[in-house]
N, CA and C atoms of all chains as a GROMACS GRO file, in nm:
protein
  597
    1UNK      N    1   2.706  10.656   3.536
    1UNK     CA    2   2.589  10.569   3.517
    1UNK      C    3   2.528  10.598   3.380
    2UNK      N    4   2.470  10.493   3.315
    2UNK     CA    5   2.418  10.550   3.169
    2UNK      C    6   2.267  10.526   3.206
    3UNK      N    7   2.212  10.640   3.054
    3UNK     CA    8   2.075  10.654   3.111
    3UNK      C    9   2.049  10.551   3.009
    4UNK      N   10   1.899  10.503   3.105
    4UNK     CA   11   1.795  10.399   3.049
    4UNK      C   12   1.798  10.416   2.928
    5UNK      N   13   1.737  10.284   2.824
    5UNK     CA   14   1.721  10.331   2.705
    5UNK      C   15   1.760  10.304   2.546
    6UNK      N   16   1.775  10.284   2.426
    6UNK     CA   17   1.790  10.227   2.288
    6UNK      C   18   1.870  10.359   2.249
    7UNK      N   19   1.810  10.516   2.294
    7UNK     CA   20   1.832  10.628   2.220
    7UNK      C   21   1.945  10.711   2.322
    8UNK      N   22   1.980  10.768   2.235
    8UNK     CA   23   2.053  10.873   2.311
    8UNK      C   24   2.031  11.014   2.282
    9UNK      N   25   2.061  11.173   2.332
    9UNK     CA   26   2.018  11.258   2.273
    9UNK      C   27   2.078  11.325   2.190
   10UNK      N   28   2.002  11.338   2.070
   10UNK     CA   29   2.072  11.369   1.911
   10UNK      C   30   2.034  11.261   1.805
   11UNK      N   31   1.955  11.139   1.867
   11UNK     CA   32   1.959  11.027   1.775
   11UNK      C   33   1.870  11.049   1.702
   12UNK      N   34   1.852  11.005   1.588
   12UNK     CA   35   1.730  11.038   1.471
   12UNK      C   36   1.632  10.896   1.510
   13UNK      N   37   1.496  10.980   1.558
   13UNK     CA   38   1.386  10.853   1.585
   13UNK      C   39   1.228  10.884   1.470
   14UNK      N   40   1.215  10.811   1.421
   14UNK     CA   41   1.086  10.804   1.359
   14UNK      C   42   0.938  10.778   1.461
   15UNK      N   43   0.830  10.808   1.499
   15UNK     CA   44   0.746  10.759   1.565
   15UNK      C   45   0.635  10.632   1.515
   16UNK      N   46   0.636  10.577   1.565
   16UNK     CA   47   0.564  10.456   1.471
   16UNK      C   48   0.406  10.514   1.443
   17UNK      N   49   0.385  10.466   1.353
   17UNK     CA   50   0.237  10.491   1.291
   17UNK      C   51   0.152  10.404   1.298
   18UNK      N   52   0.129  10.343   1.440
   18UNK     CA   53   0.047  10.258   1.467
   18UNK      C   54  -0.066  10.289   1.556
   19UNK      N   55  -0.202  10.188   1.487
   19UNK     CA   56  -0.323  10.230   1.583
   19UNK      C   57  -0.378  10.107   1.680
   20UNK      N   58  -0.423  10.140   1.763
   20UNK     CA   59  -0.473   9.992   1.842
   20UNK      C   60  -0.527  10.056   1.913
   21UNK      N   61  -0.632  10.000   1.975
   21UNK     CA   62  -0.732  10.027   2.093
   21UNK      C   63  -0.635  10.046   2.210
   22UNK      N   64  -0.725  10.113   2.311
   22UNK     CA   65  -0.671  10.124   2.454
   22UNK      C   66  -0.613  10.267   2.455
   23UNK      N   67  -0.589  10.326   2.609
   23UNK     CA   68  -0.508  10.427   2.633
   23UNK      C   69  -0.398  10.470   2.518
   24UNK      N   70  -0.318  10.546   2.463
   24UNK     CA   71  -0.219  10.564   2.403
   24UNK      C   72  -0.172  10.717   2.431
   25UNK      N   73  -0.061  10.706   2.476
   25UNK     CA   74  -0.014  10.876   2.531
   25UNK      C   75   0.056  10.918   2.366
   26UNK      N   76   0.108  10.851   2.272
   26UNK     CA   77   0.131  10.907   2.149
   26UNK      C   78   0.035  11.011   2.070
   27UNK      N   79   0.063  11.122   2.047
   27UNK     CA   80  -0.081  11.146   1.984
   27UNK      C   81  -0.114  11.129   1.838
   28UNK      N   82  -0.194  11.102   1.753
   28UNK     CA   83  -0.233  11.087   1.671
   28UNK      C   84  -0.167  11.126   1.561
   29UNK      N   85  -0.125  11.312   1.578
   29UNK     CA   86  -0.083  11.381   1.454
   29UNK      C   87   0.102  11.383   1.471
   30UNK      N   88   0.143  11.346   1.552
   30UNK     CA   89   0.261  11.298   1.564
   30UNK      C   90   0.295  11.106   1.509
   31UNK      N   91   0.196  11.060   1.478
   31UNK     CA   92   0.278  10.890   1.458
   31UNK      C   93   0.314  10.960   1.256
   32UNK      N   94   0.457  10.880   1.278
   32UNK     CA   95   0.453  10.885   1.152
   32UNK      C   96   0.596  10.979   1.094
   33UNK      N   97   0.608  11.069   1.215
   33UNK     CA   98   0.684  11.180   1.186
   33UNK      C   99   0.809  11.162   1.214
   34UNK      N  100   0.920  11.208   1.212
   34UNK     CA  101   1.048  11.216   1.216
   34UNK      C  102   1.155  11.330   1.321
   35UNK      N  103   1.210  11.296   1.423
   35UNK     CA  104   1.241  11.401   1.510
   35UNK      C  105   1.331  11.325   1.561
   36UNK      N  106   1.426  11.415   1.658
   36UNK     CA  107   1.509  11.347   1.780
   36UNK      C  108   1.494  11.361   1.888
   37UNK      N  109   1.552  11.232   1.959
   37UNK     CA  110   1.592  11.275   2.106
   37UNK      C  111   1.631  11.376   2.179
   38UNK      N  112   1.602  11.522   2.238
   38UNK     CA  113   1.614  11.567   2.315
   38UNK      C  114   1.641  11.552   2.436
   39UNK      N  115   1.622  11.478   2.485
   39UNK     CA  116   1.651  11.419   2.596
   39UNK      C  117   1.597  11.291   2.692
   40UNK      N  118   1.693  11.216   2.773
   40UNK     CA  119   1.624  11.046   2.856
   40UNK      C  120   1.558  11.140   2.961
   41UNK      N  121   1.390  11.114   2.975
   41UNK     CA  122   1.382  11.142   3.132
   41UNK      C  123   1.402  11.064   3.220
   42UNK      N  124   1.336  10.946   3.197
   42UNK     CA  125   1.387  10.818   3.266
   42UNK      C  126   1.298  10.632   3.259
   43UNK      N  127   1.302  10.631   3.352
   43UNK     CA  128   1.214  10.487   3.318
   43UNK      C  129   1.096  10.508   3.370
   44UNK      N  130   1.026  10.510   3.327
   44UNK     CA  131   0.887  10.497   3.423
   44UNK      C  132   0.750  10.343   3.403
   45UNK      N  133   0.646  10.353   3.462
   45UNK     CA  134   0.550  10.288   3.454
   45UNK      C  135   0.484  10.279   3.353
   46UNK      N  136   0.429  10.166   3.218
   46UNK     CA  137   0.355  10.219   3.144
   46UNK      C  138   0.190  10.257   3.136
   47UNK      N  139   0.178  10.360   3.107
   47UNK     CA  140   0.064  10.409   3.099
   47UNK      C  141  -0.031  10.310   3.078
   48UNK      N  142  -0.004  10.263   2.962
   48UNK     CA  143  -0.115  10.183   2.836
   48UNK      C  144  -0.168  10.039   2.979
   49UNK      N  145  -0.096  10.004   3.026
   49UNK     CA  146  -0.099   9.904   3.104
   49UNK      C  147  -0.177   9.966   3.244
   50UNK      N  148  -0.116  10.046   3.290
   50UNK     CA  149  -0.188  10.122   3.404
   50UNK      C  150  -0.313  10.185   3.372
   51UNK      N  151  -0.338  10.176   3.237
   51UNK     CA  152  -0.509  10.235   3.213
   51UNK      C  153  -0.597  10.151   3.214
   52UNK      N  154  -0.566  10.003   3.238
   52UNK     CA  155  -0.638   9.901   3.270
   52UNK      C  156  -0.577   9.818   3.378
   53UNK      N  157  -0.615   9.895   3.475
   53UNK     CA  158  -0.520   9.843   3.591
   53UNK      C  159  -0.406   9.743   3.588
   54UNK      N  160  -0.314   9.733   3.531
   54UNK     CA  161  -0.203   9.670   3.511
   54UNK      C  162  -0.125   9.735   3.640
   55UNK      N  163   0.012   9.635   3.667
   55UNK     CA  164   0.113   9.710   3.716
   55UNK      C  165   0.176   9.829   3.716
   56UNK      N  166   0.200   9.842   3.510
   56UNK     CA  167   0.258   9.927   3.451
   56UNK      C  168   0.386   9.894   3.416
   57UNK      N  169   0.463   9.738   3.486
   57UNK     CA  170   0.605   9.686   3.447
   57UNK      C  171   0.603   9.609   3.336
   58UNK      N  172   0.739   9.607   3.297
   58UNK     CA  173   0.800   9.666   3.335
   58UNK      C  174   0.824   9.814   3.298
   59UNK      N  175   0.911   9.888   3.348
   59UNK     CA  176   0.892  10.020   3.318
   59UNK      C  177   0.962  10.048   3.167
   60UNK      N  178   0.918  10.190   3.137
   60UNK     CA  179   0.942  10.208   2.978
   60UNK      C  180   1.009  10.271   2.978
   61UNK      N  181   1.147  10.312   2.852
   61UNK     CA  182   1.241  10.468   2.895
   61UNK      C  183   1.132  10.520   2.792
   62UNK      N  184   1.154  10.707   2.839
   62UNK     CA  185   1.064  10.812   2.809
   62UNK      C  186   1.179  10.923   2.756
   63UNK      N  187   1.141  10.937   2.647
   63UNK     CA  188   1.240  11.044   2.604
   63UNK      C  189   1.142  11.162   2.528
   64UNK      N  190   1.245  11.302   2.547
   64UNK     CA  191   1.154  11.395   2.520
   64UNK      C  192   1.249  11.440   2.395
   65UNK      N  193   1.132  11.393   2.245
   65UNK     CA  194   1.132  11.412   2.138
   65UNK      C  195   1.079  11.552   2.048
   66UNK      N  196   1.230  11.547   2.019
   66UNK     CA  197   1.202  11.714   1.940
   66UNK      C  198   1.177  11.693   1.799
   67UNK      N  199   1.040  11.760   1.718
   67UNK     CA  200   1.011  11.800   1.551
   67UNK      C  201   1.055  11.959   1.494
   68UNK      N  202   1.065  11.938   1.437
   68UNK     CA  203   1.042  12.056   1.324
   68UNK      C  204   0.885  12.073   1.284
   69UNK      N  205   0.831  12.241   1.328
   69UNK     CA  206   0.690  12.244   1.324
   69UNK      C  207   0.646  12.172   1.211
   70UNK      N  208   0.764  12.277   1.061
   70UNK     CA  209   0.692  12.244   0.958
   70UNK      C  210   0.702  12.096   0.907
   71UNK      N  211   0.783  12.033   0.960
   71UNK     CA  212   0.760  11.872   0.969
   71UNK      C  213   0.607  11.815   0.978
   72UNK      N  214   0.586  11.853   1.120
   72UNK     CA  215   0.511  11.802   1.162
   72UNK      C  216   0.341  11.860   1.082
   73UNK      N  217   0.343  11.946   1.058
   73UNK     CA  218   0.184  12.019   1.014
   73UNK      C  219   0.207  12.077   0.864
   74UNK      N  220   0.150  12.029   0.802
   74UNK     CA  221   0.126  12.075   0.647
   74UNK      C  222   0.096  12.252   0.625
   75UNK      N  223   0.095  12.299   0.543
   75UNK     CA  224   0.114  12.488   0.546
   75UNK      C  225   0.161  12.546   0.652
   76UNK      N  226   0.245  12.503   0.760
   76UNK     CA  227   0.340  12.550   0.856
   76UNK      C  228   0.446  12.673   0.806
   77UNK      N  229   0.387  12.774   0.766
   77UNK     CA  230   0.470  12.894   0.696
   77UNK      C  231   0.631  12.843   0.835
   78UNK      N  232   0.749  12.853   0.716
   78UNK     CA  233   0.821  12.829   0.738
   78UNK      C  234   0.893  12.971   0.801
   79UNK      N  235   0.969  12.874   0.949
   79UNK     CA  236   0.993  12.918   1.055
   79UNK      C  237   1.102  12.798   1.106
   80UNK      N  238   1.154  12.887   1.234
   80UNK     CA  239   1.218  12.741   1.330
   80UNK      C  240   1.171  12.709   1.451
   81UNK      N  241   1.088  12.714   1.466
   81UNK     CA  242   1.000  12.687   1.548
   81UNK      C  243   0.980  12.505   1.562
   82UNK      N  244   0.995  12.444   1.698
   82UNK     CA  245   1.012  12.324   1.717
   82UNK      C  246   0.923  12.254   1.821
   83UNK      N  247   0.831  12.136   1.831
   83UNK     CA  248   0.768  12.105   1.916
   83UNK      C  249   0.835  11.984   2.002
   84UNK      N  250   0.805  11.984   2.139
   84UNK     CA  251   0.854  11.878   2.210
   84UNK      C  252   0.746  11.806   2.267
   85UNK      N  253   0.762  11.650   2.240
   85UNK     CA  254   0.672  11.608   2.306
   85UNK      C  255   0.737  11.475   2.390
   86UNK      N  256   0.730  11.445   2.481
   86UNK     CA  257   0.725  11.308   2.538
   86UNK      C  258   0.658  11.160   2.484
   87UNK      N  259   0.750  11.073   2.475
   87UNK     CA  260   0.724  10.984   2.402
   87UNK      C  261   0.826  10.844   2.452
   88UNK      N  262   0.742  10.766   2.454
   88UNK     CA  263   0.784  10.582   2.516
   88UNK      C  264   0.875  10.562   2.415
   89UNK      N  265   1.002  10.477   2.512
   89UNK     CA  266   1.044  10.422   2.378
   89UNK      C  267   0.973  10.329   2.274
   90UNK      N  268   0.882  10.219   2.338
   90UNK     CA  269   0.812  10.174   2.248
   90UNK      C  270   0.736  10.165   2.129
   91UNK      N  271   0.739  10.314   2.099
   91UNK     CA  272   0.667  10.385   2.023
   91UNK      C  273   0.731  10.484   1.926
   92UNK      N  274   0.879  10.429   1.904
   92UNK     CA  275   0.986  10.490   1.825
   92UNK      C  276   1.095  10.366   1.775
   93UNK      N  277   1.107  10.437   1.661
   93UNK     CA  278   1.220  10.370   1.597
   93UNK      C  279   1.356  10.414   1.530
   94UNK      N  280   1.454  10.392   1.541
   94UNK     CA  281   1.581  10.431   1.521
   94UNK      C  282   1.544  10.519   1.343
   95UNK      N  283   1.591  10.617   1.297
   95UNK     CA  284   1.570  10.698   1.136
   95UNK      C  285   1.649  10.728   1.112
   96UNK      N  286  -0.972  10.145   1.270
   96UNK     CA  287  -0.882  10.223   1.417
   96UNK      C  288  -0.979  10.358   1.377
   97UNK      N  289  -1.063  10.415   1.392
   97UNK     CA  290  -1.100  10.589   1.367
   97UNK      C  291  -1.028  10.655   1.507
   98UNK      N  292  -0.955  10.795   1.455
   98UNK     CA  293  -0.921  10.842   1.581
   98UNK      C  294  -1.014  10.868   1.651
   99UNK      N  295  -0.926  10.845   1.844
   99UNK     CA  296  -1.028  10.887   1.920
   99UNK      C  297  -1.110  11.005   1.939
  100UNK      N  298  -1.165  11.039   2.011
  100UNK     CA  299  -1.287  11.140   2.023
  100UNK      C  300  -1.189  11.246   2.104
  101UNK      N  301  -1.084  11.168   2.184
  101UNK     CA  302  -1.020  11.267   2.316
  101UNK      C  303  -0.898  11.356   2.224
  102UNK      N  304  -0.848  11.308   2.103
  102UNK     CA  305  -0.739  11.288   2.005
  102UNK      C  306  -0.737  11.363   1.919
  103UNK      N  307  -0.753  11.531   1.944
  103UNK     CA  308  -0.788  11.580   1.837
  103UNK      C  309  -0.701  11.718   1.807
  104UNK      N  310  -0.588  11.701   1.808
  104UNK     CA  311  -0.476  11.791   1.819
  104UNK      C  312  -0.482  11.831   1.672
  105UNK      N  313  -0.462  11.917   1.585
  105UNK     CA  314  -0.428  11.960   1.427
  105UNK      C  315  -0.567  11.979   1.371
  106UNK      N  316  -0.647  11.884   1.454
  106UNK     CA  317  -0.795  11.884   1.349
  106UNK      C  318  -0.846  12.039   1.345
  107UNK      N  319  -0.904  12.038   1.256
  107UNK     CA  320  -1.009  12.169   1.243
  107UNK      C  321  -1.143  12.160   1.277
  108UNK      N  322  -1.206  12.058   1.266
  108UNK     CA  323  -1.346  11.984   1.293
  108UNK      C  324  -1.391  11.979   1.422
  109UNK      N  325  -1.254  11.949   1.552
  109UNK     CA  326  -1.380  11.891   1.636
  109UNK      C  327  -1.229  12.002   1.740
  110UNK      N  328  -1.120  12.061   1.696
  110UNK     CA  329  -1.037  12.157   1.775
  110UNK      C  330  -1.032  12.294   1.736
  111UNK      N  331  -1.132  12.374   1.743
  111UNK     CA  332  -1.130  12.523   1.747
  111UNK      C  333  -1.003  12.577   1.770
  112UNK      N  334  -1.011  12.733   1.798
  112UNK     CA  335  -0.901  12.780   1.830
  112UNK      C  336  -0.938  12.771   2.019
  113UNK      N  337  -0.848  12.832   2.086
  113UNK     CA  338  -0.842  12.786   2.268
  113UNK      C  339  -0.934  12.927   2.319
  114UNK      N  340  -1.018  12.911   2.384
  114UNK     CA  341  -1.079  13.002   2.447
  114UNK      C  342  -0.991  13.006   2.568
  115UNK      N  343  -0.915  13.130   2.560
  115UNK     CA  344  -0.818  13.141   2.696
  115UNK      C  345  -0.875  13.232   2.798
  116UNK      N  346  -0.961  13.290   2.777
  116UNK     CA  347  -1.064  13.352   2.880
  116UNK      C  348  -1.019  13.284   3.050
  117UNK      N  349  -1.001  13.393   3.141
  117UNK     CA  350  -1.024  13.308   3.244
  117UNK      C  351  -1.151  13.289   3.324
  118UNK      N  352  -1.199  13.197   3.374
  118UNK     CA  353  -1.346  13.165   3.431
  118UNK      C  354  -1.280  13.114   3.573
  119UNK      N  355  -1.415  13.094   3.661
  119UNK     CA  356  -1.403  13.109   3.783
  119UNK      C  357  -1.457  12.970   3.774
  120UNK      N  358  -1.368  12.833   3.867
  120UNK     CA  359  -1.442  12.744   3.875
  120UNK      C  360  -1.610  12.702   3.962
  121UNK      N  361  -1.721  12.687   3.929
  121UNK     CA  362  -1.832  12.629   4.007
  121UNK      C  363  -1.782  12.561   4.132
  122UNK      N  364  -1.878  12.540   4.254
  122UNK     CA  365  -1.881  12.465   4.361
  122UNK      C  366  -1.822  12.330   4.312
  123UNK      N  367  -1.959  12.288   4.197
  123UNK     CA  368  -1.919  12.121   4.194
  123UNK      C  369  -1.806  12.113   4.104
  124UNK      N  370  -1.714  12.168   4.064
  124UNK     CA  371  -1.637  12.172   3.965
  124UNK      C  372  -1.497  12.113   4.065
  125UNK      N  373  -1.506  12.208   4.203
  125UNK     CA  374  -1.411  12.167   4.273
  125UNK      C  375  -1.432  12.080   4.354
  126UNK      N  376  -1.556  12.028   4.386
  126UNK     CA  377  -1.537  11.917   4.430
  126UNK      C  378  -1.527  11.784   4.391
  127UNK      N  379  -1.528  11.794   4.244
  127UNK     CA  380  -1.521  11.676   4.139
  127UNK      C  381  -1.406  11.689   4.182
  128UNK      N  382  -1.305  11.751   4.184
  128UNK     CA  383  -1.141  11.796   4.163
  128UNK      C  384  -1.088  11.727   4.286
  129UNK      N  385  -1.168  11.751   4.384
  129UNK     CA  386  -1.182  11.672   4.575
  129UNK      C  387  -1.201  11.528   4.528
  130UNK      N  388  -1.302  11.481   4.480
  130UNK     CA  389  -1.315  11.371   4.512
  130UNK      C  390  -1.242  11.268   4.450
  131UNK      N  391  -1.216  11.349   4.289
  131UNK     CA  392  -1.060  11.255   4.214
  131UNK      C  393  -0.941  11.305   4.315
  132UNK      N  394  -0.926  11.345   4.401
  132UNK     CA  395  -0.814  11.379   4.449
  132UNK      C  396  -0.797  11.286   4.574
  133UNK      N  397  -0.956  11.259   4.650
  133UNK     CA  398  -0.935  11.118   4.737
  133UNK      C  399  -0.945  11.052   4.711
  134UNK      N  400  -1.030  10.983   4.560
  134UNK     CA  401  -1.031  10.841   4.491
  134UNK      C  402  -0.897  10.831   4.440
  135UNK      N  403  -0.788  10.919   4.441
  135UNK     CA  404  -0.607  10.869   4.407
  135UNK      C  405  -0.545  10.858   4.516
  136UNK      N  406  -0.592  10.956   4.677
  136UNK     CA  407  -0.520  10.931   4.755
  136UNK      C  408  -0.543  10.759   4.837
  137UNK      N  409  -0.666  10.738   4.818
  137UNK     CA  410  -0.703  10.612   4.904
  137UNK      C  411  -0.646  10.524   4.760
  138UNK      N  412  -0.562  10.549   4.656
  138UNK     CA  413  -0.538  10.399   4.522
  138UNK      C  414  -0.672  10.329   4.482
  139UNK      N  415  -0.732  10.406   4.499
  139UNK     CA  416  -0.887  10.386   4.390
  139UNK      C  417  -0.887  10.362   4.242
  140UNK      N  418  -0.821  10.450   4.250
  140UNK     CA  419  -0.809  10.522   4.076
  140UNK      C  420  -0.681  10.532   4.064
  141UNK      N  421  -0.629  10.536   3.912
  141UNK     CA  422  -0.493  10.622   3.858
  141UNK      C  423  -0.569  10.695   3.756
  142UNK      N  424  -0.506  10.776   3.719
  142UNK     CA  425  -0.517  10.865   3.610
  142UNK      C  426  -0.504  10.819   3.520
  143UNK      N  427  -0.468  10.690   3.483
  143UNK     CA  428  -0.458  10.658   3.304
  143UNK      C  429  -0.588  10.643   3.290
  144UNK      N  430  -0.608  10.548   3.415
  144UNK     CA  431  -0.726  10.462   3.430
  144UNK      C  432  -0.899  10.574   3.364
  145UNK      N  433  -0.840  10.678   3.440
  145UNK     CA  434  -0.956  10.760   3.456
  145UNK      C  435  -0.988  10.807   3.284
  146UNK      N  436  -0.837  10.850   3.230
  146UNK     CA  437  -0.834  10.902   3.069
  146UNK      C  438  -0.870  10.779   2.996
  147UNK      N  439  -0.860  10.664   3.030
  147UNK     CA  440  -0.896  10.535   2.956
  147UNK      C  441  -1.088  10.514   2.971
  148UNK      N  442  -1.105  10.594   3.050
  148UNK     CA  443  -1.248  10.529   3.080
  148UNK      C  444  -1.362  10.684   2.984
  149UNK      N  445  -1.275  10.820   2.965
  149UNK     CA  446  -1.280  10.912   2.900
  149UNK      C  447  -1.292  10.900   2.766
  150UNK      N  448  -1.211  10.811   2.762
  150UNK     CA  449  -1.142  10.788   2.600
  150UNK      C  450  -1.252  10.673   2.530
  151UNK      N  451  -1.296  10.612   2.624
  151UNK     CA  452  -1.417  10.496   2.586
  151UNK      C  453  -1.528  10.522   2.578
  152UNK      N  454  -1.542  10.644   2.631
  152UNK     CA  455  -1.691  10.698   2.685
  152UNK      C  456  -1.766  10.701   2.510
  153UNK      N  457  -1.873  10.748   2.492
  153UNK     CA  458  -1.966  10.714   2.398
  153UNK      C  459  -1.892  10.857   2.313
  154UNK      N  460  -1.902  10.865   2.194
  154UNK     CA  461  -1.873  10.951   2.134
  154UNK      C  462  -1.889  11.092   2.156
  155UNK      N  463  -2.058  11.048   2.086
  155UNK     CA  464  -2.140  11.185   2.155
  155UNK      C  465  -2.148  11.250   2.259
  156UNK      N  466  -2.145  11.133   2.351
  156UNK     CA  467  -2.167  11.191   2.507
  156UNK      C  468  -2.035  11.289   2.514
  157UNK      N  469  -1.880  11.221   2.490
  157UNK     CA  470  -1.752  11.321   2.530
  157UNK      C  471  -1.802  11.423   2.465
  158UNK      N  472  -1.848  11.476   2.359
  158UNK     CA  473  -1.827  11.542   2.280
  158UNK      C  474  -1.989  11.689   2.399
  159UNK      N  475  -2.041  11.602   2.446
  159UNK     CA  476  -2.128  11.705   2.481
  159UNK      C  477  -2.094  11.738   2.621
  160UNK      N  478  -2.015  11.672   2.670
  160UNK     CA  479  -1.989  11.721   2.795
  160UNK      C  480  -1.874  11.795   2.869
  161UNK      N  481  -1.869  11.890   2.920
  161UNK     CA  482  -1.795  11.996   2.969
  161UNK      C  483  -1.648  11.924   3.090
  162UNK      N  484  -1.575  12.019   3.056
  162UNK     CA  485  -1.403  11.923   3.111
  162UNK      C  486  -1.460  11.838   3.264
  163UNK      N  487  -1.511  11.948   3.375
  163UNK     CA  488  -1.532  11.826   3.470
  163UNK      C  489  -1.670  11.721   3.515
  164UNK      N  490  -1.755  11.769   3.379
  164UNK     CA  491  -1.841  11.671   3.390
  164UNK      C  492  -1.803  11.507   3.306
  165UNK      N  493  -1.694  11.566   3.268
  165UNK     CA  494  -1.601  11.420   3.154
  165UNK      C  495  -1.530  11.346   3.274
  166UNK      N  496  -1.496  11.459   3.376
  166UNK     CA  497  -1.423  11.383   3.461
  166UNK      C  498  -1.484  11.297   3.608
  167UNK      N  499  -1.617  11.342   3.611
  167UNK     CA  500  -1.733  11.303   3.667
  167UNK      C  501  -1.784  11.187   3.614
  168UNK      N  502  -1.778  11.163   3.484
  168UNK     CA  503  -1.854  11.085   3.399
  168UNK      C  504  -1.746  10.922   3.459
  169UNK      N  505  -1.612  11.010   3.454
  169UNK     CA  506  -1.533  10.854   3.388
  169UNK      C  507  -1.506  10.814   3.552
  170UNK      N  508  -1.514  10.948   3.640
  170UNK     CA  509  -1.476  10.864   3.782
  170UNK      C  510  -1.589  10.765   3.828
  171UNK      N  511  -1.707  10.799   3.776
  171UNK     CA  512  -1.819  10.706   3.825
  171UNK      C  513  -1.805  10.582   3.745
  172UNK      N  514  -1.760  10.624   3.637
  172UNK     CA  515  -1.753  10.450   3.530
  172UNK      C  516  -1.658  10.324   3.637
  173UNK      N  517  -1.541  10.391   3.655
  173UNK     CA  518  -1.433  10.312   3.695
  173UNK      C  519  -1.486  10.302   3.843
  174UNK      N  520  -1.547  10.335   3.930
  174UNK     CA  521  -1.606  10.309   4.063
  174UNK      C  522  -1.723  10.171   4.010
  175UNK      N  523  -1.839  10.194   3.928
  175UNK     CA  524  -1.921  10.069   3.866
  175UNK      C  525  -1.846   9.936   3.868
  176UNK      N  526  -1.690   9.967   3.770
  176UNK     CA  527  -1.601   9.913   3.712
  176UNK      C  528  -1.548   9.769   3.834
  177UNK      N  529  -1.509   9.861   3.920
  177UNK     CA  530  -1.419   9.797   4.044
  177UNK      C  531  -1.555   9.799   4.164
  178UNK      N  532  -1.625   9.768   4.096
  178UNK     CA  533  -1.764   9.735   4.176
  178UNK      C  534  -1.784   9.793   4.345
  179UNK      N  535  -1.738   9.926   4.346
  179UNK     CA  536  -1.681   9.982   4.441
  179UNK      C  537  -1.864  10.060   4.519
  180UNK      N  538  -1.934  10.082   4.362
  180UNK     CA  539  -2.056  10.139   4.384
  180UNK      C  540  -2.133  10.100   4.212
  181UNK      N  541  -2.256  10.112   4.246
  181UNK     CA  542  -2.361  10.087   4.175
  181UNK      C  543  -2.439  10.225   4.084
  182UNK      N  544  -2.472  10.208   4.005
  182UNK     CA  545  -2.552  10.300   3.910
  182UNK      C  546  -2.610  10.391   4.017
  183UNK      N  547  -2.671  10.270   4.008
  183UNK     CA  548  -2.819  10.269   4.130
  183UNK      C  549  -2.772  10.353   4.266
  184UNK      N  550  -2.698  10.348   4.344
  184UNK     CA  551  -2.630  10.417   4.457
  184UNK      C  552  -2.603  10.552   4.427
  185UNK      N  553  -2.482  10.559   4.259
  185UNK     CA  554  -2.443  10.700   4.247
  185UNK      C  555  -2.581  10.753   4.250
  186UNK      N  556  -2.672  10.747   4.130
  186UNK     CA  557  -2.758  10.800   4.074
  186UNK      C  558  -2.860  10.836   4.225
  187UNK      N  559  -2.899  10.752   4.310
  187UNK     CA  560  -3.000  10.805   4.442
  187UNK      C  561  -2.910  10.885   4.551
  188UNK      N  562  -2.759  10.907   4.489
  188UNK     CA  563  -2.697  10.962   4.626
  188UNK      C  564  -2.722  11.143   4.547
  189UNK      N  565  -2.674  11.133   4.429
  189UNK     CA  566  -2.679  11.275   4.316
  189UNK      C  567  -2.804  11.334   4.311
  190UNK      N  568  -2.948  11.240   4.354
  190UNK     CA  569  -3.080  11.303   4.377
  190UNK      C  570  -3.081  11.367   4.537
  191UNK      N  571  -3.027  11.284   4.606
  191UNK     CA  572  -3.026  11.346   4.749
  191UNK      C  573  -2.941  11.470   4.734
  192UNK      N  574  -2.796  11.479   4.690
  192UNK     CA  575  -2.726  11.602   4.697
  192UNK      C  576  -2.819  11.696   4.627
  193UNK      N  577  -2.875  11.695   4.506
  193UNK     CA  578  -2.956  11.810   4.381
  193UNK      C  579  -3.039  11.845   4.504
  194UNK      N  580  -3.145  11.762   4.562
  194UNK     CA  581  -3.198  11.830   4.695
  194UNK      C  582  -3.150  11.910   4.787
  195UNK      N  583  -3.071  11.866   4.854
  195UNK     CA  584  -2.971  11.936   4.936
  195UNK      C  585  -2.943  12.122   4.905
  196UNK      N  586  -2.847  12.079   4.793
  196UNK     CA  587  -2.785  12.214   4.674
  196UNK      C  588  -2.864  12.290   4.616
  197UNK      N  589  -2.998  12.240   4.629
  197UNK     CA  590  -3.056  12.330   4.560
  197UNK      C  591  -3.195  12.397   4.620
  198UNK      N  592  -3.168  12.396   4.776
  198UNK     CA  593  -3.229  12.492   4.868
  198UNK      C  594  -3.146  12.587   4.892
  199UNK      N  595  -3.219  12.686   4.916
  199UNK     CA  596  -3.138  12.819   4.945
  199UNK      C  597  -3.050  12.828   5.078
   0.00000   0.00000   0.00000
């Protein structure tokens, strides 16, 4: 069976750098940045929709996206140290 | 777009370092924790719902209020919301409990 999904794990995804009102599980200091797929968790409900009572369908794939600290945070004394965060596909783009 | 108030991961301004201290939760602390826990079991509430109504709350106010009085704040919004209860109701039921709670 293949998992849900645009990405696979290893793929190079950019996070989009977009702002809009409403719920958003992206966080702030992550849009913008550059990381991969770690792994499909699966499809789920979307948040953004379920924070104003929506359904939440259809459902979104959720993949758990790996950075490079010093990617991600400016004077990040260099290390390999890596953050994971969960992230919609909607909210990524192929890099 | 200014980031949100709830949104404050990297900042220096409004994210200190983590007070990891452990503390002992208050009475009403756990029963805020009770009552979001039956406003999800009866499908009252979801949890986005609840962080969405957090996330809207007045600036200042998030900013002055303590983790489960934020979560107090937004369960009563979204009860107003879904016209489930009234200002007016919470606010004369929270004078009867302060009475109550606060005899020996």
């Amino acid at each position: 069976m293949s998992e849900p999904g645009r990405f696979k794990p290893g793929d190079r995804v950019r996070v989009r750098a977009e702002d809009r009102p409403g719920h958003i599980r992206t966080p702030f200091y992550i849009r913008g940045k550059t990381g991969w797929v770690e792994r499909v968790h699966g499809e789920f409900r979307n948040p953004e929709s379920l924070a104003i009572g929506g359904d939440g369908l259809p459902k979104r794939p959720l993949f758990l996206v790996g950075f490079h600290q010093g990617e991600v945070w400016e004077k990040y004394a260099a290390s390999k140290d890596k953050l994971f965060i969960d992230i919609y596909e909607h909210w990524l783009d192929p890099a | 777009m200014p980031r949100g108030h709830h949104d404050i991961g990297g900042t220096t301004r409004d994210a200190g370092p983590i007070d990891r201290a452990e503390h002992q939760l208050d009475d009403w602390e756990i029963v805020a924790d009770a009552v979001n826990q039956a406003l999800g079991a009866r499908g009252i509430k979801r949890t986005d719902e609840l962080r969405r109504a957090r996330e809207q709350m007045d600036s200042e106010l998030y900013r002055s209020l303590s983790y489960y009085e934020r979560w107090i704040a937004s369960m009563e919004s979204i009860l107003i919301e879904k016209k489930i209860l009234t200002r007016e109701e919470i606010d004369r039921k929270a004078v009867e409990i302060e009475k109550r709670w606060g005899e020996p």
